[in-house]
BAFI-3210 file (N, C-alpha, C; in Angstrom, 3 decimals, decimal comma, padded with zeros to 6 digits):
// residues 273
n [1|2|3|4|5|6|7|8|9|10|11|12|13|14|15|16|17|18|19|20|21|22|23|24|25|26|27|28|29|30|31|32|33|34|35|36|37|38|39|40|41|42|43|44|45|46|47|48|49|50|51|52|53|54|55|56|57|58|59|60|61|62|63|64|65|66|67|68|69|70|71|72|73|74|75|76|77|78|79|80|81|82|83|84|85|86|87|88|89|90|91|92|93|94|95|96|97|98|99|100|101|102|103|104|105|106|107|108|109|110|111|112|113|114|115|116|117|118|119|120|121|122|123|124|125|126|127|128|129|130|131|132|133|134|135|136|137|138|139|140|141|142|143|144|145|146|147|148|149|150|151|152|153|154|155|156|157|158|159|160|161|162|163|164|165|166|167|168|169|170|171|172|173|174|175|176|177|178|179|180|181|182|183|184|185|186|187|188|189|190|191|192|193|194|195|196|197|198|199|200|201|202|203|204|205|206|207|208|209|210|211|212|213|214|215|216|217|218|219|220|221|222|223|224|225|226|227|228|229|230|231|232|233|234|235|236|237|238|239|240|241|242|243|244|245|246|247|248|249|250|251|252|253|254|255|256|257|258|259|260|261|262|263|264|265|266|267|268|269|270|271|272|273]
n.u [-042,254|-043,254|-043,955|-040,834|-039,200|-036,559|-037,005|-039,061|-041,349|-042,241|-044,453|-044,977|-041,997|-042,930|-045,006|-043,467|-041,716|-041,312|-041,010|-039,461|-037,264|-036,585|-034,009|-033,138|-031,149|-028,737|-027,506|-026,580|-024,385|-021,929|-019,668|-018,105|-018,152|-016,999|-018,303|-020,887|-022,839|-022,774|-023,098|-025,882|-027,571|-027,360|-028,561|-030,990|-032,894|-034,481|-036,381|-035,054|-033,010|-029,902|-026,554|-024,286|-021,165|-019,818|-017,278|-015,829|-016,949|-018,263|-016,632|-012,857|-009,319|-007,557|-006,026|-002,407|-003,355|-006,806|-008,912|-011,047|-012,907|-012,343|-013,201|-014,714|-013,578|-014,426|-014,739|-014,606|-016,500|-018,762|-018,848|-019,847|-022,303|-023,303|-023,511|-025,442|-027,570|-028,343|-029,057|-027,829|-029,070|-031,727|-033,065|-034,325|-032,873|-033,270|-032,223|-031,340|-030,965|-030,128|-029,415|-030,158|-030,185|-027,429|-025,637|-027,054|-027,053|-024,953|-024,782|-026,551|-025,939|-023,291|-024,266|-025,770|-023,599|-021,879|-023,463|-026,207|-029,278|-031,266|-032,467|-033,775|-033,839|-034,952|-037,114|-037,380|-036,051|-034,840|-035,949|-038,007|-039,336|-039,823|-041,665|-043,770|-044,772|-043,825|-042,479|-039,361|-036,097|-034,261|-032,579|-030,422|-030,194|-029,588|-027,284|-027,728|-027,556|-026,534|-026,152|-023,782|-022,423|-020,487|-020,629|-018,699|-019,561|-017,957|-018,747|-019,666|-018,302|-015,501|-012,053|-009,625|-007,719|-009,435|-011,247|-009,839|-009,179|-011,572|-012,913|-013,503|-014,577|-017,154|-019,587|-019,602|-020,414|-019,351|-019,681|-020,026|-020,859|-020,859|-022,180|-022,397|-020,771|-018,665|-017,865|-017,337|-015,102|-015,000|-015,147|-013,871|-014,278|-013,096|-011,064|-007,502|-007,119|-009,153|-011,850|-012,523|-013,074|-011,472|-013,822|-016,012|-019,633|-022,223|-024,350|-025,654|-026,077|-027,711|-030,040|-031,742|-033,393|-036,141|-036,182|-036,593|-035,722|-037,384|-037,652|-037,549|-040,473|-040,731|-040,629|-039,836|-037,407|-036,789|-036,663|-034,755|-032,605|-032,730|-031,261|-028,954|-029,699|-029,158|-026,580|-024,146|-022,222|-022,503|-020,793|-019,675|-018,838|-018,284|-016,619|-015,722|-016,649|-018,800|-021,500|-021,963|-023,479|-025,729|-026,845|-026,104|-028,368|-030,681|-030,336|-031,433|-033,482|-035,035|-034,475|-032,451|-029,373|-027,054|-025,281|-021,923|-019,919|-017,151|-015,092|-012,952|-012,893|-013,075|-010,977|-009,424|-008,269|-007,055|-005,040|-003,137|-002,076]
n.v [-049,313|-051,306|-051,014|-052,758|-055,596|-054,304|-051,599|-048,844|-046,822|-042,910|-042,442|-044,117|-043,722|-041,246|-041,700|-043,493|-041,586|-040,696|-042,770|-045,113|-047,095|-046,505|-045,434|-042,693|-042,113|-039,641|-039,901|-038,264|-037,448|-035,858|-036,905|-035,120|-032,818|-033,005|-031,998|-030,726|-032,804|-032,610|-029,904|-029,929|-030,816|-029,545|-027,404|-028,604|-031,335|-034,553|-034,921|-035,837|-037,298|-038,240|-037,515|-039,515|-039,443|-040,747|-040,617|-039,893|-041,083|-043,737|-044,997|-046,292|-044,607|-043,856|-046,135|-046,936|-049,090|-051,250|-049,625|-046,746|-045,652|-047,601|-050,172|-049,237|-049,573|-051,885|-052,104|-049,063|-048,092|-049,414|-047,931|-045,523|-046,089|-046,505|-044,257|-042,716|-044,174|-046,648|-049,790|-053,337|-055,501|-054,829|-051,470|-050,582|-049,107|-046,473|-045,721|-042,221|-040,964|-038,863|-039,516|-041,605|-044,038|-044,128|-044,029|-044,321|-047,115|-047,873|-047,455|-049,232|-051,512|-051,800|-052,006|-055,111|-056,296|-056,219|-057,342|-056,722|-056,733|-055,601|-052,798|-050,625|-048,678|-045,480|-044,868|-043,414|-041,220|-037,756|-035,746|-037,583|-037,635|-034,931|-034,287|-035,302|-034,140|-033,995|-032,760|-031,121|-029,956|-027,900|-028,394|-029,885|-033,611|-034,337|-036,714|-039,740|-043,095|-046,213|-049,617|-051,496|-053,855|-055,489|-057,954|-059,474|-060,226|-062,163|-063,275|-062,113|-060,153|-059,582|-059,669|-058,597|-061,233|-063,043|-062,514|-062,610|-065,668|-066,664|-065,346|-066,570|-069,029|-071,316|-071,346|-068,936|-065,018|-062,151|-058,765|-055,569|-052,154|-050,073|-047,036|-047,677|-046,598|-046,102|-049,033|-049,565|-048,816|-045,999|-043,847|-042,566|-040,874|-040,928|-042,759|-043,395|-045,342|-046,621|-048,598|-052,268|-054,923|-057,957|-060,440|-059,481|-058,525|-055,728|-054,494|-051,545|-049,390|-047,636|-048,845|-049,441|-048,047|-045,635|-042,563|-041,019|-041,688|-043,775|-047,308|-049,546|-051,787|-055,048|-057,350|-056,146|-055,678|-058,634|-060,037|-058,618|-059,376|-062,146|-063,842|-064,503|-065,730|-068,997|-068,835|-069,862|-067,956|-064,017|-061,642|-058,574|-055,295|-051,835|-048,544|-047,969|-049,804|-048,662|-047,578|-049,867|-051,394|-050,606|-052,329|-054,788|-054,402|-054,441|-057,334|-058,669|-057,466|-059,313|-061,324|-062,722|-063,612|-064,677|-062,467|-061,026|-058,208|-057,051|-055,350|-052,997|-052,888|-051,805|-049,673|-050,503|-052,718|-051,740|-050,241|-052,516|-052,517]
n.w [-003,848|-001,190|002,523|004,008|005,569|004,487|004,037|004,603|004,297|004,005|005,154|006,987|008,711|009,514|011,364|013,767|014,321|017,167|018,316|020,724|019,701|017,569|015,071|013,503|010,727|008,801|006,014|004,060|001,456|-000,887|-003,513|-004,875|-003,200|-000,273|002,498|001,831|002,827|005,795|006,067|004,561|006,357|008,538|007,819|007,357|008,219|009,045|011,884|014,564|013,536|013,403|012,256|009,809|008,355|005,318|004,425|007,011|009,030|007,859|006,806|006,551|007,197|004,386|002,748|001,444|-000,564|-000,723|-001,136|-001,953|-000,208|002,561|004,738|008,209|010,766|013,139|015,916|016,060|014,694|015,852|018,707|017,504|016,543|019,024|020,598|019,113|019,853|019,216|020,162|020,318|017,960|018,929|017,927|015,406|012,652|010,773|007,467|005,117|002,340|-000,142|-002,918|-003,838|-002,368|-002,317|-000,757|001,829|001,561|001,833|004,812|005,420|004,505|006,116|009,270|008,845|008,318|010,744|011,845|012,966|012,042|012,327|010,609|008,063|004,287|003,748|001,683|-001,340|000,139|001,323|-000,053|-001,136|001,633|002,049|-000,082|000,564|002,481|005,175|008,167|008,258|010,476|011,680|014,029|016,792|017,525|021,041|022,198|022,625|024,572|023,501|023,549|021,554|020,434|017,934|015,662|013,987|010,491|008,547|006,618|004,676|003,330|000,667|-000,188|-002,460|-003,006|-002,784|-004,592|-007,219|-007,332|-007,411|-008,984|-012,084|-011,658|-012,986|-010,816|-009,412|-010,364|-011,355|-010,171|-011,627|-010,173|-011,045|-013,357|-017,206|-019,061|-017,759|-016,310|-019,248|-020,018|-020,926|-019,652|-017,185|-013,700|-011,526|-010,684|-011,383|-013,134|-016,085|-016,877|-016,279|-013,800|-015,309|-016,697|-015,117|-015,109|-015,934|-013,813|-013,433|-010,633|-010,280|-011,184|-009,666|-008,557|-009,440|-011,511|-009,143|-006,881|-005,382|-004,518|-007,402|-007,853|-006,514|-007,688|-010,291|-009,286|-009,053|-011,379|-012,581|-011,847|-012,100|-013,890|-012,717|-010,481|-010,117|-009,660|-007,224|-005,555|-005,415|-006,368|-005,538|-006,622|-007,195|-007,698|-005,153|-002,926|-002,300|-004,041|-004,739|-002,750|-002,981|-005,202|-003,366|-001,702|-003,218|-004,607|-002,230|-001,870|-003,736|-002,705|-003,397|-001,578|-001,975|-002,263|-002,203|-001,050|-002,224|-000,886|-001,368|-004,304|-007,737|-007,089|-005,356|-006,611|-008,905|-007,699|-007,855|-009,873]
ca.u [-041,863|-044,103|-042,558|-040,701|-037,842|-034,957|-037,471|-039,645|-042,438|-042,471|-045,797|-044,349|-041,466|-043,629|-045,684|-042,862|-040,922|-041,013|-040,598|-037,456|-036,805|-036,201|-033,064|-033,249|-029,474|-029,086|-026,390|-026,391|-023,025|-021,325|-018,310|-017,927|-018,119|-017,214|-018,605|-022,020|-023,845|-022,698|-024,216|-027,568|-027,860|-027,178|-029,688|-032,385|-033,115|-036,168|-036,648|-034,241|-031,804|-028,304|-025,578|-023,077|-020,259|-019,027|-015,534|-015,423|-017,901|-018,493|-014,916|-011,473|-009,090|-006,957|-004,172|-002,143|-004,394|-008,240|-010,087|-011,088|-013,531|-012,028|-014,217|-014,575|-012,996|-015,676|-015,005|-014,971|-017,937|-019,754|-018,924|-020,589|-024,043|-024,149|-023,224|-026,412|-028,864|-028,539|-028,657|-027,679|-030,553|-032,742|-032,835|-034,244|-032,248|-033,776|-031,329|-031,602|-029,712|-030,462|-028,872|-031,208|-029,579|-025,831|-024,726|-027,424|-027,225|-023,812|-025,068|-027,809|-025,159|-022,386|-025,139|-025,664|-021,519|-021,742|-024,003|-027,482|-029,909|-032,741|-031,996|-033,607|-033,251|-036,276|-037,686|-037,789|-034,841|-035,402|-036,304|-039,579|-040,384|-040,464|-042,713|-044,561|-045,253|-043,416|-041,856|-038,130|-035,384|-032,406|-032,234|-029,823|-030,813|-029,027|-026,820|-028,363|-026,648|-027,103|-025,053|-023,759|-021,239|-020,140|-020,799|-018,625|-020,093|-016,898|-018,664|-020,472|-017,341|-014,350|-010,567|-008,900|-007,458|-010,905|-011,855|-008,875|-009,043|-012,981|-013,943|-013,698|-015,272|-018,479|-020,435|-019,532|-020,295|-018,504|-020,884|-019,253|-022,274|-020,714|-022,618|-021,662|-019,536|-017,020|-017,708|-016,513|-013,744|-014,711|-015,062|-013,508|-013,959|-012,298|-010,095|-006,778|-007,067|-010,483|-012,035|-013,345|-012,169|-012,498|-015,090|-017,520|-020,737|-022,191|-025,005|-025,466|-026,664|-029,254|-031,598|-032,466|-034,695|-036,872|-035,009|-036,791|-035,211|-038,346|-036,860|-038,618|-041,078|-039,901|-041,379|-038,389|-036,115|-036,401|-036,222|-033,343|-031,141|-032,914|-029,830|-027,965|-030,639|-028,267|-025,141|-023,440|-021,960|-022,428|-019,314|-020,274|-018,156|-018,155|-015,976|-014,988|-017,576|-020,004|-022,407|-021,986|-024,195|-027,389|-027,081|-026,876|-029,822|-031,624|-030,091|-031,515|-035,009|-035,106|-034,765|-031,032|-029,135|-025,434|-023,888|-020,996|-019,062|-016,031|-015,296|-012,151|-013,546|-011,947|-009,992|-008,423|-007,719|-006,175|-003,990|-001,895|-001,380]
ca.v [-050,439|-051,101|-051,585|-054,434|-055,642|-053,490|-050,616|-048,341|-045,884|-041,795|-042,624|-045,458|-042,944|-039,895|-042,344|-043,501|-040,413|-040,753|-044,678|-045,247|-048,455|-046,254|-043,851|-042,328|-041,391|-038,773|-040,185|-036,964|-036,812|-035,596|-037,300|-033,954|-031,762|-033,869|-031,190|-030,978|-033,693|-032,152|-028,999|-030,247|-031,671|-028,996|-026,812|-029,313|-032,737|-035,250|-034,552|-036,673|-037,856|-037,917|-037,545|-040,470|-038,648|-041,620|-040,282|-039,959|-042,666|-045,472|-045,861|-045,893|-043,362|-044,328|-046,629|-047,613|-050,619|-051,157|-048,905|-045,507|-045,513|-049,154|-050,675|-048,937|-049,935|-052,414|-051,309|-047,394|-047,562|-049,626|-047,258|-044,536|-046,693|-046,772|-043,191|-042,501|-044,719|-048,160|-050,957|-054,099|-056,412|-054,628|-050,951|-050,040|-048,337|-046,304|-044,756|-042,218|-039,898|-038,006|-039,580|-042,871|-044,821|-044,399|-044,016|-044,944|-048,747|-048,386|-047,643|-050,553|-052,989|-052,444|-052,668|-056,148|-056,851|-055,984|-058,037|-055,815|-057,149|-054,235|-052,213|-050,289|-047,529|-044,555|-045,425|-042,006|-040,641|-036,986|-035,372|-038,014|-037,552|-033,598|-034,329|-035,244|-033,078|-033,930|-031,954|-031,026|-029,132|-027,745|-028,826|-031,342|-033,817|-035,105|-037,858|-040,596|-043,939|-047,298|-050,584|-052,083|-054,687|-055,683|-059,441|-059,237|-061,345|-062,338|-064,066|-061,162|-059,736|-060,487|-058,762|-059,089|-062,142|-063,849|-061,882|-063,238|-066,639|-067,480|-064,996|-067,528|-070,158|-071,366|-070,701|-067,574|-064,147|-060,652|-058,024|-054,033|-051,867|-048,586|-046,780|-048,353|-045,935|-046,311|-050,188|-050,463|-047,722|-044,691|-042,529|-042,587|-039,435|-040,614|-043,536|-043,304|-045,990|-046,778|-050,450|-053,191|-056,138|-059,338|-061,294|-059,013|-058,423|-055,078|-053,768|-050,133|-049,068|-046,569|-049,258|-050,294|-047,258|-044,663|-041,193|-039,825|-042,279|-044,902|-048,184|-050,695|-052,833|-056,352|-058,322|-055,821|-056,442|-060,182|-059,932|-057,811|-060,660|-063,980|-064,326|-064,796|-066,842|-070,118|-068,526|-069,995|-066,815|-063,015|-060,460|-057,627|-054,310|-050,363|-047,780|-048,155|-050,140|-047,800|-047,627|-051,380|-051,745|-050,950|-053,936|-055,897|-054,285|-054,923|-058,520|-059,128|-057,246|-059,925|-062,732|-063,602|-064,313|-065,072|-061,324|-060,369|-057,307|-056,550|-053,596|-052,320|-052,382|-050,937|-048,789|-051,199|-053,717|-050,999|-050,259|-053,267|-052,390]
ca.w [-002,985|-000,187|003,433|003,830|006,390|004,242|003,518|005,468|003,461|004,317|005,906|008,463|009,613|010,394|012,539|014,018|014,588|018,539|018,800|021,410|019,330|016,277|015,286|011,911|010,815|007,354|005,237|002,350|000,917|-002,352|-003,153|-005,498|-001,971|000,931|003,708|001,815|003,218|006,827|005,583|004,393|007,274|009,880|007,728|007,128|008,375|009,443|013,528|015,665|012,909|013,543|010,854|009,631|007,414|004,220|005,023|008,586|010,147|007,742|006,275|008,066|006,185|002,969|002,763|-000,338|-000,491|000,226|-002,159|-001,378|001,389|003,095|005,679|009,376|012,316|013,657|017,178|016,003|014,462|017,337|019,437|017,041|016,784|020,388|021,059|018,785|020,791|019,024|020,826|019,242|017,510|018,951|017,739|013,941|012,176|009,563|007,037|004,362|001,575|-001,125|-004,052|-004,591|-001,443|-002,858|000,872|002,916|001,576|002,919|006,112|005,955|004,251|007,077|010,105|008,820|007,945|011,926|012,568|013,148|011,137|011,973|009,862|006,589|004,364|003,450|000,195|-001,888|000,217|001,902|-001,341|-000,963|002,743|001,869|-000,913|001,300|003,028|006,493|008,587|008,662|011,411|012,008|015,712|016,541|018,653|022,007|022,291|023,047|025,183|023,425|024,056|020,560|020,293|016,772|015,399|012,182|009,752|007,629|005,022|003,710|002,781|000,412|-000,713|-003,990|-002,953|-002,996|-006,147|-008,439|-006,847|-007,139|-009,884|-012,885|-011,352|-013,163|-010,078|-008,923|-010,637|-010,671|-010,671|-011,652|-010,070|-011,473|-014,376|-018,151|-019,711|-016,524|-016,690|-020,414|-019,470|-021,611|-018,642|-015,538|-013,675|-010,332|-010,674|-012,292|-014,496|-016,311|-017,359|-015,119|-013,120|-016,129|-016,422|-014,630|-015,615|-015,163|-013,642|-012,854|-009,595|-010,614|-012,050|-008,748|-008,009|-010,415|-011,554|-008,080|-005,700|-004,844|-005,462|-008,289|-006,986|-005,746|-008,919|-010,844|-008,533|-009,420|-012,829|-012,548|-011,139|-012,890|-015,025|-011,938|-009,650|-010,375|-009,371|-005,894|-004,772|-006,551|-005,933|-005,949|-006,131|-007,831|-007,340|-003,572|-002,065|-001,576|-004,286|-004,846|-001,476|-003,238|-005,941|-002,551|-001,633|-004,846|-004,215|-000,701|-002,086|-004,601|-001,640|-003,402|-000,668|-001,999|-002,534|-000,910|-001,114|-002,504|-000,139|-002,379|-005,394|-008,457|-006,504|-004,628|-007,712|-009,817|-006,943|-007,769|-011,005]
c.u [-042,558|-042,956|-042,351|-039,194|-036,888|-035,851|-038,509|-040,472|-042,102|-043,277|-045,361|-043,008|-041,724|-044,361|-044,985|-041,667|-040,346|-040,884|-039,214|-037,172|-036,496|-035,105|-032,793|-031,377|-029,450|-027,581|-026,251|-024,637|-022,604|-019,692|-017,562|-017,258|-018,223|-017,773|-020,267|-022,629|-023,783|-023,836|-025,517|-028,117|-028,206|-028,253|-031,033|-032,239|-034,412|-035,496|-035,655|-033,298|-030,417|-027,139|-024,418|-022,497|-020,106|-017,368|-015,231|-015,871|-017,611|-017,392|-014,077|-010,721|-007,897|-005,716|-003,638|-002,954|-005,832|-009,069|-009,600|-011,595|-013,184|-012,994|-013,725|-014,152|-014,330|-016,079|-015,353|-016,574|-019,144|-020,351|-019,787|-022,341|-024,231|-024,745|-024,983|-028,188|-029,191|-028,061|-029,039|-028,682|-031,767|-033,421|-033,340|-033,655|-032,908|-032,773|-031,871|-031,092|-030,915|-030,144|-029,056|-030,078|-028,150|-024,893|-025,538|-027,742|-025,944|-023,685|-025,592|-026,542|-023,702|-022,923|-025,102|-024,397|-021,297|-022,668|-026,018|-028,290|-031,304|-032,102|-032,747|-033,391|-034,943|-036,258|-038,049|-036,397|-035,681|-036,069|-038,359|-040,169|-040,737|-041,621|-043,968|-045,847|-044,723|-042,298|-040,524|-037,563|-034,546|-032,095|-031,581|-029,918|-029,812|-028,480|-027,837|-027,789|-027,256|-026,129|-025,007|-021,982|-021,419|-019,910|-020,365|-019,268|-019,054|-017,270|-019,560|-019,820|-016,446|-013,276|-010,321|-008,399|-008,884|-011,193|-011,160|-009,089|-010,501|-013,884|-014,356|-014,133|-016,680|-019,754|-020,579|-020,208|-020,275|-019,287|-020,351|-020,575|-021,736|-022,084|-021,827|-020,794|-018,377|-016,917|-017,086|-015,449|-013,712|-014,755|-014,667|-013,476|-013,312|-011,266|-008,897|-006,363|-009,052|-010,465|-012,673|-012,432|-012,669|-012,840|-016,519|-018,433|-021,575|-023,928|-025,048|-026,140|-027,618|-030,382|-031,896|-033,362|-035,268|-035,228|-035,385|-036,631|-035,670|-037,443|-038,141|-039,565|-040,652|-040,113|-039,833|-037,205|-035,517|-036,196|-035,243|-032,004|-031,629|-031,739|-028,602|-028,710|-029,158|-027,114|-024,930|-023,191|-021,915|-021,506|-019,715|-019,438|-018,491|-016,866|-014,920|-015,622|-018,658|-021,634|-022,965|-023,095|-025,588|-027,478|-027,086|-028,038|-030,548|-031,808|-031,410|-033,348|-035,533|-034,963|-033,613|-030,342|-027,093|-024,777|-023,307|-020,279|-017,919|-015,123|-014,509|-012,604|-012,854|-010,722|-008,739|-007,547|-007,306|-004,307|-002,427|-001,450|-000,036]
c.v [-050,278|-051,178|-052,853|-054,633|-054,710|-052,295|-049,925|-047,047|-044,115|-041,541|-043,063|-044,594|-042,319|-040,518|-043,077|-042,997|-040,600|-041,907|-044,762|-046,124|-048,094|-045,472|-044,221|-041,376|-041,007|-039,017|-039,042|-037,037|-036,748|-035,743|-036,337|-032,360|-032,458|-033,317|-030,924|-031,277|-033,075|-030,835|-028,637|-030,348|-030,624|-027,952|-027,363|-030,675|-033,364|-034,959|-035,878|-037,624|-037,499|-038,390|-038,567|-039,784|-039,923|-041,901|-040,808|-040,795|-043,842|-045,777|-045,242|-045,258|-044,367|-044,787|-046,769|-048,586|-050,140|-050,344|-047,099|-044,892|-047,226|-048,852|-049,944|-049,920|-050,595|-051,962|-049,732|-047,145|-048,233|-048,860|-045,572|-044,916|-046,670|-045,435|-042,379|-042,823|-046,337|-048,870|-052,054|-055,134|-055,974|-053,283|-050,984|-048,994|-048,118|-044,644|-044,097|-041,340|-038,971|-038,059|-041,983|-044,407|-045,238|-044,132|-044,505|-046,235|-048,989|-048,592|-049,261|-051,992|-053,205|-052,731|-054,095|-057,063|-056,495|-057,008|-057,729|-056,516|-055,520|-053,047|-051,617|-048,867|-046,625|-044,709|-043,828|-040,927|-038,738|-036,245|-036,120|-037,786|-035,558|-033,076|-034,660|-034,700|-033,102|-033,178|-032,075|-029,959|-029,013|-027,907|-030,150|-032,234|-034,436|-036,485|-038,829|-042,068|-045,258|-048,446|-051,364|-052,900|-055,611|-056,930|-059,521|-060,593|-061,457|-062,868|-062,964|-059,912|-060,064|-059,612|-059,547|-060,353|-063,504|-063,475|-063,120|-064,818|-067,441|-067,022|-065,520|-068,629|-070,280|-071,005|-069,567|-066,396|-062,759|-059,465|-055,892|-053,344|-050,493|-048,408|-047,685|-048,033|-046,214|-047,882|-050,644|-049,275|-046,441|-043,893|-042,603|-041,209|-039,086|-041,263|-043,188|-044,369|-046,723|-048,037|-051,087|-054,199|-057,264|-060,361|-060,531|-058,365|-057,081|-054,423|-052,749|-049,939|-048,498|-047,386|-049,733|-049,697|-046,659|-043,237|-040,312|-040,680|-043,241|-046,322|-048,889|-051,473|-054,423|-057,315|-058,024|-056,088|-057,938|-060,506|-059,370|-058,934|-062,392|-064,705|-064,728|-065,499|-068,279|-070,028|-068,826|-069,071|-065,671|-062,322|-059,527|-056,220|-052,807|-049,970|-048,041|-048,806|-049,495|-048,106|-049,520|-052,208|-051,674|-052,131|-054,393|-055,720|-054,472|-056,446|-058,953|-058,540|-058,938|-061,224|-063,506|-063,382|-064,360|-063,776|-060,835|-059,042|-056,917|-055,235|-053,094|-051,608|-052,276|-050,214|-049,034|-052,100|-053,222|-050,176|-051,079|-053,440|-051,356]
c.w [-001,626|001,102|003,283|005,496|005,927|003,540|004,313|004,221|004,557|005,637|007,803|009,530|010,410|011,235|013,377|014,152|016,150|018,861|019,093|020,756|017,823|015,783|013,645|012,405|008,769|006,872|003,800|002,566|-000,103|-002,486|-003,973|-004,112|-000,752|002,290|002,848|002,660|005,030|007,314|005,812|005,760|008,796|009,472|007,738|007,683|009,092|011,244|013,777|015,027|013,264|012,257|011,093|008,358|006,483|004,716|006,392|009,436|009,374|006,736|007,020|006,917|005,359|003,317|001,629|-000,947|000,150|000,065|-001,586|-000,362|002,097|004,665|007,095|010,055|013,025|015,770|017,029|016,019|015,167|018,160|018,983|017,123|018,214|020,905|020,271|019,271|020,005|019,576|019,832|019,046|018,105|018,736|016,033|013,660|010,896|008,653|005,549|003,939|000,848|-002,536|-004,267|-003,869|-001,858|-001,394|001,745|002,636|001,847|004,475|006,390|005,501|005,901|008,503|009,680|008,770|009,702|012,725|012,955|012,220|011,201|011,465|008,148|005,953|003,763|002,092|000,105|-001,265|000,789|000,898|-001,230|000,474|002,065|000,841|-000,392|001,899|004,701|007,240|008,620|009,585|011,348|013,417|015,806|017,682|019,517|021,851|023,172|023,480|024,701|023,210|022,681|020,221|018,740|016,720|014,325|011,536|008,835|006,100|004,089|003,059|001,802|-000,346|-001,940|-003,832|-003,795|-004,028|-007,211|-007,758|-007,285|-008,471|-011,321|-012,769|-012,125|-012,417|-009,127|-010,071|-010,295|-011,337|-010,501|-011,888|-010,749|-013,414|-016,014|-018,521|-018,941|-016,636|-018,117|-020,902|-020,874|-021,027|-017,411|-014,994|-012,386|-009,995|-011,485|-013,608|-014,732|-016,562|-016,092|-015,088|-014,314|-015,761|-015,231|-016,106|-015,177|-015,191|-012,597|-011,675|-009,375|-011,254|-011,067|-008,319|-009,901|-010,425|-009,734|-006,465|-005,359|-005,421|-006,347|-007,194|-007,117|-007,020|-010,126|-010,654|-008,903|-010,694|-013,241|-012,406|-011,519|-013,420|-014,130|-010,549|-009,581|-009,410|-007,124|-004,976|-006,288|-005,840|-006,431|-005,806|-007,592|-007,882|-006,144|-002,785|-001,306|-002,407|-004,805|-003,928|-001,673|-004,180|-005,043|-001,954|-002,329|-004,228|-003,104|-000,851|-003,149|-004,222|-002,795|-001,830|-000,414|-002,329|-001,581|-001,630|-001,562|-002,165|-000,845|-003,160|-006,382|-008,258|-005,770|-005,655|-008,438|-008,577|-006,909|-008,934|-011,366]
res [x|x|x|x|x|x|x|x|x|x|x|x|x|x|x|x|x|x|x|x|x|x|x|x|x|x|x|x|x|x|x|x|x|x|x|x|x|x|x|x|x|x|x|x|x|x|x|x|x|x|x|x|x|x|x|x|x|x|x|x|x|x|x|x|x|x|x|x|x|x|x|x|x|x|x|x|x|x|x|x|x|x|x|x|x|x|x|x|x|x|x|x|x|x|x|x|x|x|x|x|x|x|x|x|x|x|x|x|x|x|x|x|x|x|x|x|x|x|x|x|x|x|x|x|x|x|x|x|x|x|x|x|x|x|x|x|x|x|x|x|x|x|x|x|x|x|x|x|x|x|x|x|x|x|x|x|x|x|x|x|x|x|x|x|x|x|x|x|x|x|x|x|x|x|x|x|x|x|x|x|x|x|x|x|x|x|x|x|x|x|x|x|x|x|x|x|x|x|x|x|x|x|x|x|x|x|x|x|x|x|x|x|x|x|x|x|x|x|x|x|x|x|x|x|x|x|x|x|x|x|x|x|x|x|x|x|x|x|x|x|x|x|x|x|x|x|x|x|x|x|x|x|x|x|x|x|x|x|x|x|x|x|x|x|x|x|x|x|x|x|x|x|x]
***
């Protein structure tokens, strides 16, 4: 995938390493080992990245309701993008993981659910800049002061309400990004009850890149989602709203337009069972 607005090349970082108008932030986390990605991070990372936790930054903490990672505090986490050196609309944000943008398209999807539009994530993930051949540190870099006030975008969201209410409609469709086996409930290995929300349709999250993180090229992308070109609005949810965020990245590579979020997710819609 070449660059693009929601993608940035290995190449294009390391030459923009020192650009004040850029702040690289290292989303690694294992929802297996939630102090990992902290870890990785404090031993290795690209020069002047600063760490966003899953847990602790880009979701607010667990209620009975509202999945498993439920949406940040739009003031909290303002006040975290600023504290990093983003200033608002005008500031790239370039985010990136280690597990084929399964957290850092949460980053890039709630920047825009805020309002940010600059915003993408490292194609290949750190795994590809080190293939590289570019340099990494364990130095952490200085806070940095940048003024970011939060523009929620409401419609790029939507709660179970909206789900059960819209998801039988002829022109809607409900899109379960988890792997298949968990979509046609022979494996659940984190929820307490397995299956999918009905009437979704499911595609997995991992076909949006290669096995080594790069995503498809944009031609795939569109062929990926033809079968749903037509469709009014796409709903889109996983697990907890996390890995659900790269199908809207797929989406949004693929110049669709209509997916929204389902920040819950599974997690939240088995909740009221």
């Amino acid at each position: 995938m070449p660059n693009s607005q929601f993608v940035v090349s290995p190449t294009w970082l390391f030459e923009h390493l020192d650009d004040p108008q850029v702040v690289i932030v290292d989303c690694r986390f294992s929802l297996a080992d939630p102090q990992l990605g902290q870890q990785q991070y404090q031993t290795s990372h690209i020069k002047g990245s600063y760490y966003l936790d899953l847990n602790q930054d880009l979701s607010s903490p667990v209620g009975k309701h509202g999945g498993r990672h439920p949406l940040p505090n739009s003031n909290d986490i303002a006040k975290k993008f600023a504290a990093i050196g983003v200033n608002y609309q005008k500031t790239l944000v370039v985010a990136y993981d280690d597990s084929r943008f399964a957290f850092a398209a949460r980053l890039w999807w709630l920047l825009r659910y805020l309002g940010h539009e600059q915003v993408a994530v490292l194609d290949g993930g750190f795994a590809g800049w080190q293939k590289a051949g570019y340099p990494v540190t364990d130095v952490i870099p200085p806070a940095r002061m940048g003024t970011f006030v939060a523009q929620v975008q409401t419609e790029k969201v939507v709660d179970i309400t909206a789900v059960k209410s819209r998801k039988d409609s002829h022109e809607v469709v409900l899109v379960d990004s988890r792997e298949s086996d968990r979509y046609r409930g022979e494996r659940e290995p984190i929820d307490k009850i397995a299956g999918h929300i009905p009437g979704a349709v499911n595609y997995p999250w991992q076909e949006v890149t290669d096995s080594s993180g790069y995503l498809l090229p944009q031609e795939e992308q569109r062929r990926r989602w033809e079968k749903l070109e037509t469709a009014e609005e796409i709903l889109v949810y996983c697990g907890s709203g996390v890995t659900a965020c790269v199908n809207l990245l797929s989406l949004e590579l693929a110049d669709i337009t209509k997916g929204k979020l389902y920040a819950g997710s599974w997690s939240d819609w088995i909740s009221y069972m």
